[in-house]
TIBADREN-74568 format. One line per 3 residues: number of its first residue (from 1); their letters; for each residue x, y, z of N, C-alpha, C, CB. Coordinates in nm, 3 decimals, decimal comma. Atoms other than C-alpha are relative to their C-alpha. Glycine has a CB too. Layout:
N
NUM) a) X:Y:Z:X:Y:Z:X:Y:Z:X:Y:Z | ...
This chain:
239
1) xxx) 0,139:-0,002:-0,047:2,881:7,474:1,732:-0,091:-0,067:-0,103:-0,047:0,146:0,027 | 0,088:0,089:0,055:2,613:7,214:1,591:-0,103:0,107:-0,060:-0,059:-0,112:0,110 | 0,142:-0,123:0,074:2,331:7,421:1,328:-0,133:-0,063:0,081:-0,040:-0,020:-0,235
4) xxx) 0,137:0,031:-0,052:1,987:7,385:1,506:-0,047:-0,066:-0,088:-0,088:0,103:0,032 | 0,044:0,066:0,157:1,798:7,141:1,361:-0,142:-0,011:0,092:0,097:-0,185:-0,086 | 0,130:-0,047:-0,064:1,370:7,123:1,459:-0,057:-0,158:-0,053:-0,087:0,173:-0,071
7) xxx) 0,118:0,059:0,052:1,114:6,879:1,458:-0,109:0,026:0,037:-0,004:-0,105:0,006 | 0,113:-0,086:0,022:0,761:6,911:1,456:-0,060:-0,121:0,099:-0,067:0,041:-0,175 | 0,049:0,082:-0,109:0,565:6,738:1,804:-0,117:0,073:-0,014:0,076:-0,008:0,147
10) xxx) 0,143:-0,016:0,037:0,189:6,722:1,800:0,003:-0,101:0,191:-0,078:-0,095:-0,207 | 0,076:0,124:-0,139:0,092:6,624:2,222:-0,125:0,016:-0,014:0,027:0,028:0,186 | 0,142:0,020:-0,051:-0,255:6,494:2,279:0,000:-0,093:0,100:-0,097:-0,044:-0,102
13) xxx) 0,048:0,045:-0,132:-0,390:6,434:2,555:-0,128:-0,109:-0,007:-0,043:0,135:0,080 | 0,049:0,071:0,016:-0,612:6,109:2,594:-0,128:0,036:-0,023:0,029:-0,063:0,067 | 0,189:-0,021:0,003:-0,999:6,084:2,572:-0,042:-0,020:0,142:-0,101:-0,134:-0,105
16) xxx) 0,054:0,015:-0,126:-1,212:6,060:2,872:-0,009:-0,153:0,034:-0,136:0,071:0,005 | -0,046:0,151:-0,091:-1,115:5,759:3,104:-0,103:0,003:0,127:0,194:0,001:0,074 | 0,087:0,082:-0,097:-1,343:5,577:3,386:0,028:0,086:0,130:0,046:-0,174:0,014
19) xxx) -0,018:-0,079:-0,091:-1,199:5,811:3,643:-0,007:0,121:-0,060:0,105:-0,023:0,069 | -0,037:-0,173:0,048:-1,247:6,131:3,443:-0,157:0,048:0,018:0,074:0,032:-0,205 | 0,113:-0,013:-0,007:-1,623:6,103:3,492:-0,106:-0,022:0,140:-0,019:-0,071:-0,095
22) xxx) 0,095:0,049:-0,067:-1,916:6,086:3,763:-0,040:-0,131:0,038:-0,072:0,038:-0,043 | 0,040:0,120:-0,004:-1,992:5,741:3,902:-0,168:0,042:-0,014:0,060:-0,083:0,138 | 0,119:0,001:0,014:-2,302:5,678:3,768:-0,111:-0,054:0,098:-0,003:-0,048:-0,097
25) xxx) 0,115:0,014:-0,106:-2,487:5,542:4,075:-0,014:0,103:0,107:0,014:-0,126:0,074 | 0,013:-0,128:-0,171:-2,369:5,830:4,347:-0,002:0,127:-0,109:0,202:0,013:0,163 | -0,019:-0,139:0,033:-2,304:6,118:4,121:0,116:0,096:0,017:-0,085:0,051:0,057
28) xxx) -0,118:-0,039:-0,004:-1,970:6,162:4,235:0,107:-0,036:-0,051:0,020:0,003:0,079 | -0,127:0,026:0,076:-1,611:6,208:4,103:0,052:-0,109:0,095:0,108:0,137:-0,022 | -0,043:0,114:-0,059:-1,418:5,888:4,163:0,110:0,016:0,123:0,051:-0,080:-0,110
31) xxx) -0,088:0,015:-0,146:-1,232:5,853:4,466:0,161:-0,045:-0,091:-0,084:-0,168:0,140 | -0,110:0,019:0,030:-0,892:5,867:4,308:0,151:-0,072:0,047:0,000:0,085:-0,013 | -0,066:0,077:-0,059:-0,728:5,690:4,593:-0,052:-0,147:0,068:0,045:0,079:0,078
34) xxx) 0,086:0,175:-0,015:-0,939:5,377:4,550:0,085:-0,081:-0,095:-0,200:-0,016:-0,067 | -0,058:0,135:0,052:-0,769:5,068:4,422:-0,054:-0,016:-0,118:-0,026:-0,125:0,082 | 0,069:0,068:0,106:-1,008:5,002:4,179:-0,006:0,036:-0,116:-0,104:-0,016:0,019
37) xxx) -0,031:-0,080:0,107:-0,937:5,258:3,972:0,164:0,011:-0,055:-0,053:0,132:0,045 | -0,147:0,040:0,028:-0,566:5,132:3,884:-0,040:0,035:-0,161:0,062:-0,187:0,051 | -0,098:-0,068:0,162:-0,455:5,254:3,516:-0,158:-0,082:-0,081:0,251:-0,113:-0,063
40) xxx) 0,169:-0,007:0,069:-0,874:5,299:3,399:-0,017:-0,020:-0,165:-0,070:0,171:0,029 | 0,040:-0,011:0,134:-0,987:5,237:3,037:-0,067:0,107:-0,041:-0,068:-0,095:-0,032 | 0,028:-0,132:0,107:-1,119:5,475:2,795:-0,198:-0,019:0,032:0,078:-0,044:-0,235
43) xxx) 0,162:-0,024:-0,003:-1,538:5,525:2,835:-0,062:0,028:-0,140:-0,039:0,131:0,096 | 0,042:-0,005:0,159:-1,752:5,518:2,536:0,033:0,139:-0,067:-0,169:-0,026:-0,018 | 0,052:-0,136:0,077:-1,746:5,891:2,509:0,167:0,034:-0,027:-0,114:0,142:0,114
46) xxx) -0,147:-0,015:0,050:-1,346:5,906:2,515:0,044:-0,111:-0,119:0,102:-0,021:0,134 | 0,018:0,039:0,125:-1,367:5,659:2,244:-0,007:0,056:-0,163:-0,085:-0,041:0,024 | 0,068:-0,103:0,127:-1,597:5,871:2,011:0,084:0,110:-0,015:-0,156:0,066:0,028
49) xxx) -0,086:-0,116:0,039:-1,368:6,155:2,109:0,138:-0,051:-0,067:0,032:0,091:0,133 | -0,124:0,044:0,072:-1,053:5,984:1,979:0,022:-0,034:-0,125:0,040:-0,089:0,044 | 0,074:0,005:0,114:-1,236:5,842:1,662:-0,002:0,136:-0,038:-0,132:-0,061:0,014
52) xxx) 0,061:-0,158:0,057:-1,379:6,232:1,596:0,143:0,061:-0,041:-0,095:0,120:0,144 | -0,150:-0,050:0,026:-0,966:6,329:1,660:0,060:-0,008:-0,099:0,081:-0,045:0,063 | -0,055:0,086:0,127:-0,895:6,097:1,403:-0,062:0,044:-0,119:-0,028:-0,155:0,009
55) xxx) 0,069:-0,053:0,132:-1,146:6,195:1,153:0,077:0,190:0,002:-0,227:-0,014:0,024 | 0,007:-0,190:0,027:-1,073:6,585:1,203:0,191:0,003:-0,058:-0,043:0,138:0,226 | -0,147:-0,010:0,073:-0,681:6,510:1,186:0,010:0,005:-0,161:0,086:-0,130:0,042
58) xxx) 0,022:0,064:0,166:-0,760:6,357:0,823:-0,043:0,096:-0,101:-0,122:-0,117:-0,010 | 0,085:-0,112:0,065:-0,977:6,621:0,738:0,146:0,140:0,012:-0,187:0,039:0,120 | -0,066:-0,060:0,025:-0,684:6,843:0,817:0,133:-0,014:-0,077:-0,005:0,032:0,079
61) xxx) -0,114:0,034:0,047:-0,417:6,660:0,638:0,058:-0,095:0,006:0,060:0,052:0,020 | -0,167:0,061:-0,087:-0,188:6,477:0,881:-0,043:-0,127:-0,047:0,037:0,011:0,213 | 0,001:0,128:0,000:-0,410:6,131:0,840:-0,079:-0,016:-0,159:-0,077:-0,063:0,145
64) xxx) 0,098:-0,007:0,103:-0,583:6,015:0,482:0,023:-0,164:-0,021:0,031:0,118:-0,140 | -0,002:0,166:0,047:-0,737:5,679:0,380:0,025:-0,059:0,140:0,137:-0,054:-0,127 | -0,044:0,052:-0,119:-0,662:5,577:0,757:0,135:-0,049:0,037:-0,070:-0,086:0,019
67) xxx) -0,174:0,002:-0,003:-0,291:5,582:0,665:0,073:0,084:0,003:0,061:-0,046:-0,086 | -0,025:-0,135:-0,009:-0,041:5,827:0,746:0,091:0,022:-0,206:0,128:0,029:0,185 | -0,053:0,014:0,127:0,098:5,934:0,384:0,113:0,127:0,028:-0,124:0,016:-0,135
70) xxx) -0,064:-0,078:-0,041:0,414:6,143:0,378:-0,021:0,144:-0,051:0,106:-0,047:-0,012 | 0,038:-0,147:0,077:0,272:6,432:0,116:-0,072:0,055:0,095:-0,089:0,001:-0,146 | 0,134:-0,006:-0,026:-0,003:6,482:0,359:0,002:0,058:0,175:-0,075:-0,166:-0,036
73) xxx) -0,014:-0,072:-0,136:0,152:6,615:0,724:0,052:0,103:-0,019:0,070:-0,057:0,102 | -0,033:-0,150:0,007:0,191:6,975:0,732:0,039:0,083:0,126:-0,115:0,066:-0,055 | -0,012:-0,097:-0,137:0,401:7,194:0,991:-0,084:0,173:-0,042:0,214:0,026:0,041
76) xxx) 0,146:-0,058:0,013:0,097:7,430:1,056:0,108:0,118:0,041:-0,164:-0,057:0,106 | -0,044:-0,113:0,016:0,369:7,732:1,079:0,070:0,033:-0,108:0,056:0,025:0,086 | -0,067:-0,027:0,090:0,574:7,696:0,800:-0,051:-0,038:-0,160:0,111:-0,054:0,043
79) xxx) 0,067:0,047:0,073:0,336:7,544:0,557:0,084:-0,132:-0,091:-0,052:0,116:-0,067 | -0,037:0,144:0,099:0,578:7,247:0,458:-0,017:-0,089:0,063:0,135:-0,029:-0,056 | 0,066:0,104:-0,074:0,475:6,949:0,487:0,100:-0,134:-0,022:-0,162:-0,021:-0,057
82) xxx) -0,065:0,081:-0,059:0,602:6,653:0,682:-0,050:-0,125:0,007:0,024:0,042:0,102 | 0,075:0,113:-0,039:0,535:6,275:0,753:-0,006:-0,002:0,100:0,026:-0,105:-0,029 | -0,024:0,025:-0,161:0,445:6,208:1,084:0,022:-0,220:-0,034:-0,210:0,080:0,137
85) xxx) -0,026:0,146:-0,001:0,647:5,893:1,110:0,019:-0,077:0,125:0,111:-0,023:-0,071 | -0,064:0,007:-0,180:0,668:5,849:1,506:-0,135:0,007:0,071:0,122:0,161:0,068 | 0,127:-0,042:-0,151:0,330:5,799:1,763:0,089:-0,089:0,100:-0,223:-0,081:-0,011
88) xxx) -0,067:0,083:-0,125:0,500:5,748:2,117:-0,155:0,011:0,074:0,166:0,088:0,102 | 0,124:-0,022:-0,098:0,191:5,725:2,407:0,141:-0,108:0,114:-0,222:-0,093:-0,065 | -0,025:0,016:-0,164:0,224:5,660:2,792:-0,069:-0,170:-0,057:-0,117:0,141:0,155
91) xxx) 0,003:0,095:-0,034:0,199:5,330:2,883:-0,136:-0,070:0,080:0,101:0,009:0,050 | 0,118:0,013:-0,037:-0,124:5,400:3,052:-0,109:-0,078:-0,070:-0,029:0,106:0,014 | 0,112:0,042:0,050:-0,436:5,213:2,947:-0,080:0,099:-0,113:-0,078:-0,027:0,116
94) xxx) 0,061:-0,121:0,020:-0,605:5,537:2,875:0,097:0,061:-0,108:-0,018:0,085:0,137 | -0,053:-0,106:0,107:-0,337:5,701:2,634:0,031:-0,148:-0,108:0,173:0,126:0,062 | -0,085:0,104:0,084:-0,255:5,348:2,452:-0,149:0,009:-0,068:0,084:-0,171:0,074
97) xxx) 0,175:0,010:0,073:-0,648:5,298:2,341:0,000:0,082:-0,049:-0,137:0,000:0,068 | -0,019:-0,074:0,067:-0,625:5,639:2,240:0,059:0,018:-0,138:0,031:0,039:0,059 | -0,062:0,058:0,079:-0,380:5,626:2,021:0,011:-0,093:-0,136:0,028:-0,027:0,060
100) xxx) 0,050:0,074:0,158:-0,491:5,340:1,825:-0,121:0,035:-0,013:0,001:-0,168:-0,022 | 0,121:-0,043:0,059:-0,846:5,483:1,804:0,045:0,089:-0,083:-0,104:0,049:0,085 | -0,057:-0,138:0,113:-0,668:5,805:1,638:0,053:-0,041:-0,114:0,124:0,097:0,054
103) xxx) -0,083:0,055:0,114:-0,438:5,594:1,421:-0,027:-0,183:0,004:0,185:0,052:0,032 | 0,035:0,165:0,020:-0,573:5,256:1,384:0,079:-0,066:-0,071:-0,123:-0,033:-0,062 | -0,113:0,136:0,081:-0,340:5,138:1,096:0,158:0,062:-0,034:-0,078:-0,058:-0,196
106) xxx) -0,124:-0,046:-0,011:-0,042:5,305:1,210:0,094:-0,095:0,038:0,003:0,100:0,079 | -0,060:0,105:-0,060:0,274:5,075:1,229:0,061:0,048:0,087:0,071:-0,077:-0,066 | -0,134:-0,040:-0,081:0,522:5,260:1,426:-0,031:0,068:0,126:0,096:0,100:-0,082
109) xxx) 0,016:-0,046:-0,161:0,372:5,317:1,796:0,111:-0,045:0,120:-0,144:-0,066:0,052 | -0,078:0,046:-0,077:0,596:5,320:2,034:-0,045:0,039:0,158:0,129:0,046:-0,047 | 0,045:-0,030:-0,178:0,516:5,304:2,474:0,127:0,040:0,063:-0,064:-0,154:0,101
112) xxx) -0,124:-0,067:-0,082:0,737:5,544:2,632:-0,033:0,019:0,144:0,042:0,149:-0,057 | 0,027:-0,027:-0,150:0,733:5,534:3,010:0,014:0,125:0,077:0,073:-0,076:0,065 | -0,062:-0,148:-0,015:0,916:5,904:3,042:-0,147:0,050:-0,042:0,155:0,055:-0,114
115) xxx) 0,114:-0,043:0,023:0,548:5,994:2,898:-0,092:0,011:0,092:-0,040:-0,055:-0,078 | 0,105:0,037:-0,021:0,341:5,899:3,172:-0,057:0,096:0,080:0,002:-0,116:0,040 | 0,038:-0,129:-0,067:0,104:6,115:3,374:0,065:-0,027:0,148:-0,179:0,031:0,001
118) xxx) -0,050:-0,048:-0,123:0,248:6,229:3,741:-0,071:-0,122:0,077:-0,043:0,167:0,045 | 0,097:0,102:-0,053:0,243:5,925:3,945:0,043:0,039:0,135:0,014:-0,169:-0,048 | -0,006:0,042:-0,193:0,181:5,799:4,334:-0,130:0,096:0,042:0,190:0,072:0,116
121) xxx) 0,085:-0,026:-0,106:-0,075:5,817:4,524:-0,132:0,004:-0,091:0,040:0,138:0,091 | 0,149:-0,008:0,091:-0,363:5,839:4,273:0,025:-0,136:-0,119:-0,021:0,194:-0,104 | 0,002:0,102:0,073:-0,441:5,483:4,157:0,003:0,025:-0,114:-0,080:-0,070:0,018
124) xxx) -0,010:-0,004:0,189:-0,511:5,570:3,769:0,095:0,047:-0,062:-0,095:0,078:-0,073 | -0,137:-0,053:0,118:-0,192:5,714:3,715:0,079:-0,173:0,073:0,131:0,236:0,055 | -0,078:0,126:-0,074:-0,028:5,320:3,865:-0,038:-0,050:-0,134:-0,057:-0,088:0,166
127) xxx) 0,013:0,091:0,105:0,026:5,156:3,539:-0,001:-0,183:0,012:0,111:0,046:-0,081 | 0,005:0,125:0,020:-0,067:4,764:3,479:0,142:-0,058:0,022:-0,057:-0,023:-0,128 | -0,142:0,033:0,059:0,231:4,505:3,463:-0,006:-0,034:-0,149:0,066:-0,126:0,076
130) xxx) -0,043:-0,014:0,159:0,405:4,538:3,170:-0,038:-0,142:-0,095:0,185:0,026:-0,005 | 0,035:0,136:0,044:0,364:4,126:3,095:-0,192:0,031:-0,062:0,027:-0,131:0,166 | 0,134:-0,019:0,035:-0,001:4,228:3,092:-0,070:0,102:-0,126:-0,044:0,039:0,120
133) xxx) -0,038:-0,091:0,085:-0,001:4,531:2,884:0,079:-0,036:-0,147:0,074:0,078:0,081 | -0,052:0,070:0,131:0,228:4,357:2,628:-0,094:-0,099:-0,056:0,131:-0,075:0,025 | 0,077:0,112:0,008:-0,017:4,080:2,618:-0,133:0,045:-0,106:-0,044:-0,047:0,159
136) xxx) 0,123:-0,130:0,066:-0,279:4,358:2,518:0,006:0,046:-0,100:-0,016:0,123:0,056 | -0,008:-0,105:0,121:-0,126:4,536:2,290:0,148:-0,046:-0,046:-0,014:0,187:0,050 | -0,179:0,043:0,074:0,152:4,298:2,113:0,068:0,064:-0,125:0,007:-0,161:-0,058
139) xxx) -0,068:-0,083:0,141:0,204:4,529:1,814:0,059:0,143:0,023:-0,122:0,028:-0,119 | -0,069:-0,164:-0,074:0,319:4,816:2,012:0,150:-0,046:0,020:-0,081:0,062:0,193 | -0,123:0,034:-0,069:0,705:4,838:2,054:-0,022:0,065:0,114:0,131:0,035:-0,064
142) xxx) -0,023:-0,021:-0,111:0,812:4,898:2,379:0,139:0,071:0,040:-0,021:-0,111:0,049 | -0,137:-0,063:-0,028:1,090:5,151:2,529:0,090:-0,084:0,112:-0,027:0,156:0,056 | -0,030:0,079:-0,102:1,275:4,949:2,736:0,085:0,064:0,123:0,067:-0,108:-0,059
145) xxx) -0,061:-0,106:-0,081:1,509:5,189:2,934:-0,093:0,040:0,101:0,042:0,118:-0,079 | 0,111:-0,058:-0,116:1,167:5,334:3,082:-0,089:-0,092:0,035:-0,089:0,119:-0,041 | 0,057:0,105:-0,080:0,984:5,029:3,137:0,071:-0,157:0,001:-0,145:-0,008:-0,052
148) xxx) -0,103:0,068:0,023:1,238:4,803:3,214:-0,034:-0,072:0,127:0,137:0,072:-0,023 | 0,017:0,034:-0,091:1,011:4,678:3,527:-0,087:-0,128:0,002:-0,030:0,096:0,055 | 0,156:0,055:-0,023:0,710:4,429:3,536:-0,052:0,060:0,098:-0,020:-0,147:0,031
151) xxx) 0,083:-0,053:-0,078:0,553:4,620:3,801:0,031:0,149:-0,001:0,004:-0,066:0,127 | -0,076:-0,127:-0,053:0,551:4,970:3,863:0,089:0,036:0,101:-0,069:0,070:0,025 | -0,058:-0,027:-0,055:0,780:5,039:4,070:0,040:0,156:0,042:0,055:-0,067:-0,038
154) xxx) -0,005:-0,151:-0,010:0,777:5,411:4,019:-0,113:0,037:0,105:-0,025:0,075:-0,152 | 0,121:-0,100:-0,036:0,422:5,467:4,179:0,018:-0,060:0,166:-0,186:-0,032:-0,101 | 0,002:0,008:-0,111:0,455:5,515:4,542:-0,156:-0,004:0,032:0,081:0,098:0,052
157) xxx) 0,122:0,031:-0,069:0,131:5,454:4,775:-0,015:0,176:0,058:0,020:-0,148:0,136 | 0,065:-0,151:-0,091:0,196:5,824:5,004:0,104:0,126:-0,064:0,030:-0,014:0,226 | -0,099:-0,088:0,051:0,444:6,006:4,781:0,001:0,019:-0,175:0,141:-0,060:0,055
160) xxx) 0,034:-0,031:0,155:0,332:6,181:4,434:0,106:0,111:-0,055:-0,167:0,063:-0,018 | -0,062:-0,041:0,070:0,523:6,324:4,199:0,033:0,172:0,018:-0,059:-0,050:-0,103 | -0,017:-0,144:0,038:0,630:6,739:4,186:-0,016:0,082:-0,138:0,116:0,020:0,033
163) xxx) -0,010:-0,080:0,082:0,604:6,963:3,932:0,175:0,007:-0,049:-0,069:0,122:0,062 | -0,146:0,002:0,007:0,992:6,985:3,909:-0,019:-0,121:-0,049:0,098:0,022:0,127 | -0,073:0,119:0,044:1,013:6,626:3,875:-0,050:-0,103:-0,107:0,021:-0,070:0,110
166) xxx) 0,081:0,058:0,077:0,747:6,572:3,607:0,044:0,082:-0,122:-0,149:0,000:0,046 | -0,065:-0,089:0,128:0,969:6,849:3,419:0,150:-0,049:-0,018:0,001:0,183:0,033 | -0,147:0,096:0,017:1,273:6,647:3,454:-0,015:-0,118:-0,105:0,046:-0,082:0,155
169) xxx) -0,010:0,105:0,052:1,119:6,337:3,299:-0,079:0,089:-0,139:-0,063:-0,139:0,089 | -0,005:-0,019:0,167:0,983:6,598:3,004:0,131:0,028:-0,077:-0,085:0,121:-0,040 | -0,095:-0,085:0,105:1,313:6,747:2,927:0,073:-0,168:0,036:0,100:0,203:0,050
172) xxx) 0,021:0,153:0,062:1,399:6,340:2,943:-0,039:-0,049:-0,142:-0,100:-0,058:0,070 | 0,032:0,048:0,105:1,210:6,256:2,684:0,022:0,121:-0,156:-0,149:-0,050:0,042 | -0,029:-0,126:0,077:1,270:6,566:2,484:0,110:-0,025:-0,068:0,018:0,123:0,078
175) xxx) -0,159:0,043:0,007:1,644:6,482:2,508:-0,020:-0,135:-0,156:0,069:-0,097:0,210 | 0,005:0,123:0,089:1,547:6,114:2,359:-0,057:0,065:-0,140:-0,107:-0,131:0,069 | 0,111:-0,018:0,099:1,318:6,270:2,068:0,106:0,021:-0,075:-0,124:0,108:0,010
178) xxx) -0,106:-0,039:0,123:1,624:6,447:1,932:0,111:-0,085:-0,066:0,075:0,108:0,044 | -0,144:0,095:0,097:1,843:6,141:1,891:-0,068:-0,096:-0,064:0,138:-0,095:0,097 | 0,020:0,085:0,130:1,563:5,962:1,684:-0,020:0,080:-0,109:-0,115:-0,094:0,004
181) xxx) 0,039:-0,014:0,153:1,506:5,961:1,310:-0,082:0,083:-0,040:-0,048:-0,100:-0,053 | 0,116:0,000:0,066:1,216:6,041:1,269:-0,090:0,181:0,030:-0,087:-0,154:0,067 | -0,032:-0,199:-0,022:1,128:6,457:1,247:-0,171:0,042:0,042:0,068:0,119:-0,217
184) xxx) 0,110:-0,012:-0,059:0,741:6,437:1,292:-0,059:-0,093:0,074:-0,068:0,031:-0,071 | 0,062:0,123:-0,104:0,583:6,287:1,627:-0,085:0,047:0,028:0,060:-0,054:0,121 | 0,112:-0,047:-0,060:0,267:6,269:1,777:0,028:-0,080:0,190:-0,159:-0,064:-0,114
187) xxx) -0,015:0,057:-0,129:0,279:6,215:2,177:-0,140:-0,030:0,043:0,077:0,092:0,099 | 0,089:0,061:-0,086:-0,012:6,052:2,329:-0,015:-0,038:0,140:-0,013:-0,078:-0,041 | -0,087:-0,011:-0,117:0,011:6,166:2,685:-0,075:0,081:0,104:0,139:0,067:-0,035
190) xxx) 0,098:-0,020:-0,079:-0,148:6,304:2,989:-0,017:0,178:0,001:0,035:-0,077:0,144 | -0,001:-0,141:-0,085:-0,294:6,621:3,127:0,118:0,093:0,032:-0,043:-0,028:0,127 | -0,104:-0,053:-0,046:-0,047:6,710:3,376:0,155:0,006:-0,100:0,008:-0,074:0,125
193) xxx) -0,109:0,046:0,049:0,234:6,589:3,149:0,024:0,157:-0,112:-0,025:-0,175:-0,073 | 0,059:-0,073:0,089:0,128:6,806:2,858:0,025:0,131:0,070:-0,145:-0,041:-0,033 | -0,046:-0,126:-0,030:0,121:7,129:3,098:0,107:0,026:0,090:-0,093:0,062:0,041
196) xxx) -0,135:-0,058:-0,041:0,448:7,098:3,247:0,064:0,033:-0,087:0,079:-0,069:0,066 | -0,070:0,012:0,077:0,575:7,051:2,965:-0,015:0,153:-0,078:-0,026:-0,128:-0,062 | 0,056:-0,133:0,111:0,388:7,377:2,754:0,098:0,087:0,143:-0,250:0,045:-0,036
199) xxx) -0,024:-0,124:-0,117:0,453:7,568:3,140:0,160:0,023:-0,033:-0,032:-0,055:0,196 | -0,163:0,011:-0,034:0,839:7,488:3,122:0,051:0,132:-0,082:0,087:-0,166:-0,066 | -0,084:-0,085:0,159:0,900:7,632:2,762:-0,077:0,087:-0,050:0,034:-0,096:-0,143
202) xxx) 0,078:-0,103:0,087:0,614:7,817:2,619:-0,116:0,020:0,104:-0,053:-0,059:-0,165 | 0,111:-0,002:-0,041:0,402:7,919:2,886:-0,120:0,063:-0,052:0,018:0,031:0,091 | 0,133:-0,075:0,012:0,184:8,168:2,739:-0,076:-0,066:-0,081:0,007:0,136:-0,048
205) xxx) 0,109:0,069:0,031:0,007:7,920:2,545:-0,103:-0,051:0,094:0,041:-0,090:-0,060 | 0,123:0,073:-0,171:-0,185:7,786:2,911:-0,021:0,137:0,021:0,086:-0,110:0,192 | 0,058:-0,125:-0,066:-0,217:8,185:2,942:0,076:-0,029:0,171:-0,210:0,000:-0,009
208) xxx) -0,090:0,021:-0,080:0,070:8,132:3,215:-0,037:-0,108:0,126:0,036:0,131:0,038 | 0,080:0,039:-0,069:-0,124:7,876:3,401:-0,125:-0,015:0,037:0,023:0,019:0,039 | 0,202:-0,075:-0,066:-0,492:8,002:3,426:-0,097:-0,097:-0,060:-0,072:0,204:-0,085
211) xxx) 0,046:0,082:0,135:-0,549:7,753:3,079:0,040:-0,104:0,050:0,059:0,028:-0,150 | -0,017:0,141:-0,038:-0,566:7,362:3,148:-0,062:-0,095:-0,124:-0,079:-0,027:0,148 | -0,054:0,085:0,119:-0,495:7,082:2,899:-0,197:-0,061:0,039:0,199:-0,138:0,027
214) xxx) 0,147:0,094:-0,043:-0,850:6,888:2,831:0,033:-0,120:-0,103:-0,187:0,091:-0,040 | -0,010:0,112:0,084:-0,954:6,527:2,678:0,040:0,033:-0,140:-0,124:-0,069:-0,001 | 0,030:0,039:0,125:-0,846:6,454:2,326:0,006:0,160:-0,088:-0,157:-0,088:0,003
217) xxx) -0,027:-0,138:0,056:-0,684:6,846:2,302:0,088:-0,028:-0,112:0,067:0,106:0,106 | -0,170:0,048:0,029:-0,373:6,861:2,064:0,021:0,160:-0,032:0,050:-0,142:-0,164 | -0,048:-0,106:-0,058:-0,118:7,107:2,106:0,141:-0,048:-0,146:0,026:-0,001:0,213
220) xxx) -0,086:0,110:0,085:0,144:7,093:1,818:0,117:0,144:0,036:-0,063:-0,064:-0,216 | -0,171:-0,105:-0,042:0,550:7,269:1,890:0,072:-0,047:-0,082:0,097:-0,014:0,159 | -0,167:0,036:0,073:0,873:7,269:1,718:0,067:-0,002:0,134:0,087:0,139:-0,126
223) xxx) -0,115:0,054:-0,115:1,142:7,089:1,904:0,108:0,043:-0,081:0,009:-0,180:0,045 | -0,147:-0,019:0,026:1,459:7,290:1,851:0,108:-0,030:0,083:0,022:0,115:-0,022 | -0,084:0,060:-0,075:1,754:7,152:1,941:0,173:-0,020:-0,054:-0,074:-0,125:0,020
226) xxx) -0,068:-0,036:0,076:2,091:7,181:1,870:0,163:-0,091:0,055:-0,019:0,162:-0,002 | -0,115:0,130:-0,063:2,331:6,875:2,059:-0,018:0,050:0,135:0,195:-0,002:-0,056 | -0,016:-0,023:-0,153:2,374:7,077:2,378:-0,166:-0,005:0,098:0,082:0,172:0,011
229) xxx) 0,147:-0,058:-0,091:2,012:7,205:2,487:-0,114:-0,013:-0,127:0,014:0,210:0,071 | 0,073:-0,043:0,062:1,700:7,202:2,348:-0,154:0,087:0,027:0,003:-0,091:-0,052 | 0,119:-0,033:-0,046:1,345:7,357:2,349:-0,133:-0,004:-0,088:0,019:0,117:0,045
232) xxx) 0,110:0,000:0,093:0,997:7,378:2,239:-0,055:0,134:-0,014:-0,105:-0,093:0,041 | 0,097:-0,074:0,059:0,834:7,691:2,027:-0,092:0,024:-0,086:0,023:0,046:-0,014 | 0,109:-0,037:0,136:0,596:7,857:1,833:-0,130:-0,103:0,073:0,074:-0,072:-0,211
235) xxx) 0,088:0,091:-0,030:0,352:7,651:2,027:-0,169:0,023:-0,065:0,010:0,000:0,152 | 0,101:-0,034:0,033:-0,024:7,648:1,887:-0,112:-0,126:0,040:0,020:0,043:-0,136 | 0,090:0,052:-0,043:-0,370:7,476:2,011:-0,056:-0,034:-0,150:-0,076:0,081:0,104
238) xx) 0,034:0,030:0,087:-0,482:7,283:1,691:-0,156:-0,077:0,004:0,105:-0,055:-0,041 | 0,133:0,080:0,045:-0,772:7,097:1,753:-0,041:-0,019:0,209:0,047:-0,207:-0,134
């Protein structure tokens, strides 16, 4: 039998995106099954919140000088401290901007597609093509296994995602986390994503459901794992 071995995952959830807000001429929330709202950008104020993320991380440790340093990340249960050498984000518009507003001179971002928020049927979760997106953001690696498309191909028009099957593609990526290197990650990743993921393994942090993930939250877990199975505890609301 393999000894458990842990790493230390920090999810946040993006900043406020172009569909997360009021259209400013009617007063209403965006029509989520409008076209126009395909995989939305970040709004000034999810900006400032991602920036503010960034400053408060720093102020707590994890970021200093706008570089990550390895003396300087701390697992906030055990008091030793870690590098965070790993930011994955969704592929989305909205969690990639993020991301580098939080960590601006971070080298090692990686776009995981297993990240992304619950798609079909709601344009802003329909990610860009990838040609385009690469084009955008050429210093990002790319997972290729999960976006291995130029188009989405995942996001149906009348058929959205389950709960079940948005906990399949976490314990997916979960799986992947444990066969890299690298022992502290930060995920950059949606809403829904974020509380299947807490619901699966640690619910009573959402207060079994009743609690809902917001902009530019972070949520930090140990990923234990041990070859066969793994899971996430000790969960805590950090910022």
């Amino acid at each position: 039998m393999q000894q458990q071995q842990m790493k230390t995952v920090y999810f946040i959830r993006h900043g406020v995106a172009r569909h997360n807000i009021p259209d400013p001429n009617t007063g209403q929330m965006p029509n989520l099954f409008d076209e126009r709202y395909t995989d939305p950008p970040l709004v000034q104020q999810g900006e400032m919140q991602a920036c503010e993320l960034g400053a408060k991380l720093q102020q707590m440790g994890l970021i200093s000088d706008g570089m990550i340093r390895s003396s300087d990340a701390m697992d906030t249960d055990c008091n030793q401290k870690r590098p965070i050498d790993l930011v994955v984000c969704s592929p989305l518009m909205r969690c990639i901007q993020t991301a580098l507003h939080i960590f601006p001179n971070f080298n090692s971002i990686c776009c995981h597609g297993d990240v992304r928020e619950a798609f079909g049927m709601h344009y802003p979760d329909r990610r860009s093509p990838l040609s385009q997106i690469k084009a955008n953001f050429p210093n990002l690696t790319y997972h290729q296994q999960s976006l291995s498309s130029e188009d989405d191909i995942d996001w149906q028009p009348h058929k959205r995602e389950t709960q079940v099957d948005v906990e399949k593609r976490v314990a997916s990526f979960l799986a992947w986390l444990t066969e890299q290197p690298q022992e502290s990650i930060v995920v950059v990743t949606h809403g829904v994503f974020i509380e299947c993921a807490l619901l699966k393994y640690f619910p009573q942090v959402l207060e079994f459901g009743k609690k809902r993930v917001y902009n530019c939250e972070v949520y930090v877990a140990h990923l234990a794992y041990d070859g066969n199975q793994h899971e996430l505890n000790n969960v805590k609301q950090i910022a």
